[in-house]
C-alpha positions in Angstrom: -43.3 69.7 107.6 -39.8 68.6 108.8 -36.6 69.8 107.1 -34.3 67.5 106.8 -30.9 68.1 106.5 -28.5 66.3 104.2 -25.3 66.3 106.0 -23.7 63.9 103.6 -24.1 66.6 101.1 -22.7 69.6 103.4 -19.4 68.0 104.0 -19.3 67.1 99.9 -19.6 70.5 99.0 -17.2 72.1 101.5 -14.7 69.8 100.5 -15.3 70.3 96.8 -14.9 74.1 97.9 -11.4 73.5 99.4 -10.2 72.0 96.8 -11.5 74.4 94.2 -9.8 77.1 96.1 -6.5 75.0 96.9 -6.5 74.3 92.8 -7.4 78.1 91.9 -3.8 79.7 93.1 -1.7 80.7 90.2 0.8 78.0 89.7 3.8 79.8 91.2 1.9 80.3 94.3 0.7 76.2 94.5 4.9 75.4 94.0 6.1 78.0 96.0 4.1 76.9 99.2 3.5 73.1 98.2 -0.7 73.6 98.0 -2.0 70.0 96.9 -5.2 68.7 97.4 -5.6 64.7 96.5 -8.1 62.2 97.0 -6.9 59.3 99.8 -8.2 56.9 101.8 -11.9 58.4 101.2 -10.7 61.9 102.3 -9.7 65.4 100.2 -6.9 65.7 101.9 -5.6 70.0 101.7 -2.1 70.4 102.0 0.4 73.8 102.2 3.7 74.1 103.7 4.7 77.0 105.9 1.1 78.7 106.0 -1.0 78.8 109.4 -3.0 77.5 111.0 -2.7 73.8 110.3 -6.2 73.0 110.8 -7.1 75.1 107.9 -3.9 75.0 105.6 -3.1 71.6 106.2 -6.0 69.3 106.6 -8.0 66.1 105.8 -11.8 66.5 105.3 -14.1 64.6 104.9 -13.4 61.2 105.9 -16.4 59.3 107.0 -18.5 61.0 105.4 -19.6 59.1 101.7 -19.0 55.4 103.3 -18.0 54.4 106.3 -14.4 55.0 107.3 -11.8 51.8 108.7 -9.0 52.1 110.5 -6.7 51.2 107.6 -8.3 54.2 106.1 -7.2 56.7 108.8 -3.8 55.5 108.5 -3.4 55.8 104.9 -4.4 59.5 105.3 -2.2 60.2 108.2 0.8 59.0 106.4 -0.3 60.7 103.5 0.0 64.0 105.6 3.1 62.9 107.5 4.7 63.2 104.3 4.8 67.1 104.8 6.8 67.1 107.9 4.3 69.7 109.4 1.6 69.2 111.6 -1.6 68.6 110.1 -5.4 68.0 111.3 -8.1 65.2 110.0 -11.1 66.6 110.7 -14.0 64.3 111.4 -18.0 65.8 112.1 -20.5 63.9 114.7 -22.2 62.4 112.1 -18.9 60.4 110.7 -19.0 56.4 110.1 -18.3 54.6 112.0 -19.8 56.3 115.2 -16.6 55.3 116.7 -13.6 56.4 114.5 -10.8 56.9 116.6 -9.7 60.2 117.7 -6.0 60.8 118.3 -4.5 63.5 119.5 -2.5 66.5 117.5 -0.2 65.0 115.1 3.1 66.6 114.9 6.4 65.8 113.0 8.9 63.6 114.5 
């Protein structure tokens, strides 16, 4: 017997786990540091000001993942993180669609 491993339904619970622990800090704590999480451009986009490192604090997950990403997509979640003046990671996994969704380098404010 094979296992066979869903990744489609890894990267859907991790993300659903960021975002319940993004939306579980008390209220003063989400303001006070800027926590969102929102849904865009077929990412969960995680987002904090001031809090290190950016790859974990300040990150978009997920795209790829449910459907197949475009390139429209990728830049409607970069601006979306731009708006935070901080730098900020989307984070893609090997078995992201489509096989060839651009990388770009580290992403820093202007």
């Amino acid at each position: 017997m094979t296992d066979v491993i869903d990744f489609v339904a890894l990267e859907a619970i991790e993300s659903a786990a960021f975002a319940d622990l993004y939306r579980a800090a008390p209220a003063d704590i989400r303001t006070s540091l800027g926590i969102d999480v929102a849904a865009v451009g077929g990412a969960t986009c995680l987002s904090s000001l001031r809090l290190q490192p950016a790859a974990i604090f300040r990150r978009a997950c997920g795209l790829g993942v449910q459907s197949s990403a475009s390139e429209a997509q990728l830049d409607e979640v970069v601006r979306y993180m731009d708006r935070l003046g901080e730098t900020f990671a989307v984070t893609t996994v090997p078995h992201a669609q489509p096989p060839a969704l651009p990388v770009r380098g580290a992403h820093s404010p202007e």
